[in-house]
N, C-alpha and C positions, 0 to 999 in steps of 0.2 A: 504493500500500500504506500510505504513512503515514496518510492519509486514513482507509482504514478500521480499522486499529490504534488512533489517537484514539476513532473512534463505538462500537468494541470496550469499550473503556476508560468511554465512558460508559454503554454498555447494562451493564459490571459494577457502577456507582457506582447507576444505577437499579435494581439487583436486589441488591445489600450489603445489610446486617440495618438498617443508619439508613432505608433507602426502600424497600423491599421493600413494606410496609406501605401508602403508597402507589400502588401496583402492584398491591396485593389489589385496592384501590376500581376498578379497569379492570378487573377480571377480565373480562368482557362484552367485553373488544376483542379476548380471546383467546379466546371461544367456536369452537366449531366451524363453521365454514362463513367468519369471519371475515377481512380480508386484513392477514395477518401483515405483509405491506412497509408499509403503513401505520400500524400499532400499532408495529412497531420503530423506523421512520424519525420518526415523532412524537413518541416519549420521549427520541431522543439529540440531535434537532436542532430549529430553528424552521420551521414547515413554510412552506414556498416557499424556503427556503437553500440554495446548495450543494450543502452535507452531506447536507440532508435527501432531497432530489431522488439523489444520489448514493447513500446507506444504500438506501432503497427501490429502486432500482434494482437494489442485486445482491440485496440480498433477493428480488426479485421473479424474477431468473434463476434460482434455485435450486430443482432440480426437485421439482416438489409433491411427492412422498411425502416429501423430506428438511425440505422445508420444513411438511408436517402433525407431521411427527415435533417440529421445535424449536416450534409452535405447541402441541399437546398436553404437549409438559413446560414449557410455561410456567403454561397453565392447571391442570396437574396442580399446581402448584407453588405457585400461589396461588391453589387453595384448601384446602392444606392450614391447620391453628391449631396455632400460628401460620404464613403460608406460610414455605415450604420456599426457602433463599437459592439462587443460583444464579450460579454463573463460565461466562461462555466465554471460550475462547481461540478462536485462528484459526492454519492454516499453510498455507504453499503445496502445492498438490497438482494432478496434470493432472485430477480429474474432481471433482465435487462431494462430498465425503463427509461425515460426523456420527458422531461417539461420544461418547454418555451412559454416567456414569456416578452412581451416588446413594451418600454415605455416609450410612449411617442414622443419627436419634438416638442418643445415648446417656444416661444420667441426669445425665452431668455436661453435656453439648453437644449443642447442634444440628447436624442433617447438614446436608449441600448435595449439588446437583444439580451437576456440570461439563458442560460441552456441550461437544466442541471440533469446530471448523467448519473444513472443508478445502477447499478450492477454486484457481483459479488464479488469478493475483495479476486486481484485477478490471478493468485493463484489458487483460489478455491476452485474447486473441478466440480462441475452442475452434476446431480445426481442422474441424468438423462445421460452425461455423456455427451461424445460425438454427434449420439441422436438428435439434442438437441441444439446443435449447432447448424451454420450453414455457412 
């Protein structure tokens, strides 16, 4: 868990208002059809690392429609003008889950997007197994 707590902590320092901006210029890695474990695991670590092999990994466990869902509010999110900042947290949970929420603009401030991402700690192994992965 601390493990993924830290790459947590960097995928929010890669989507804060300072680098967001760089993250517009990727938009294209968040296209549809594209593999979200790789576009995550490549912005919070150096690929061939640890971390990075480990990020992509539970990314990659994460059943595709929860994992289309955090890929389209990324892309939703930058391409907004300016994009739209974005927080995830994470907590332990027995099945995979996700909740978005958006505050909107306002004239004084910018909204943001929160994501929070539930799952079991990532080396808990699901009593399903393989079964229930994809």
């Amino acid at each position: 868990m601390p493990r993924l707590q830290t790459l947590l902590c960097d995928l929010n320092a890669a989507f804060n208002k300072r680098e967001i901006k760089n993250r517009a210029d990727d938009l294209e890695m968040f296209a549809p059809h594209e593999p979200l474990d790789e576009a995550l695991a490549g912005i919070v670590a150096e690929p061939g690392s640890v971390e990075h092999r480990a990020f992509k990994a539970y990314i990659g466990r994460i059943p595709p429609a929860i994992r289309e869902g955090l890929r389209s509010t990324i892309y939703s999110a930058l391409k907004t003008e300016p994009p739209t900042l974005i927080t995830y947290a994470w907590a332990p949970a027995y099945d995979f889950e996700a909740t978005y929420w958006q505050a909107p603009d306002t004239d004084e401030t910018r909204g943001g997007i929160t994501v929070l991402i539930k799952s079991r700690y990532p080396s808990d192994r699901h009593p399903l197994g393989d079964h229930g992965e994809s």
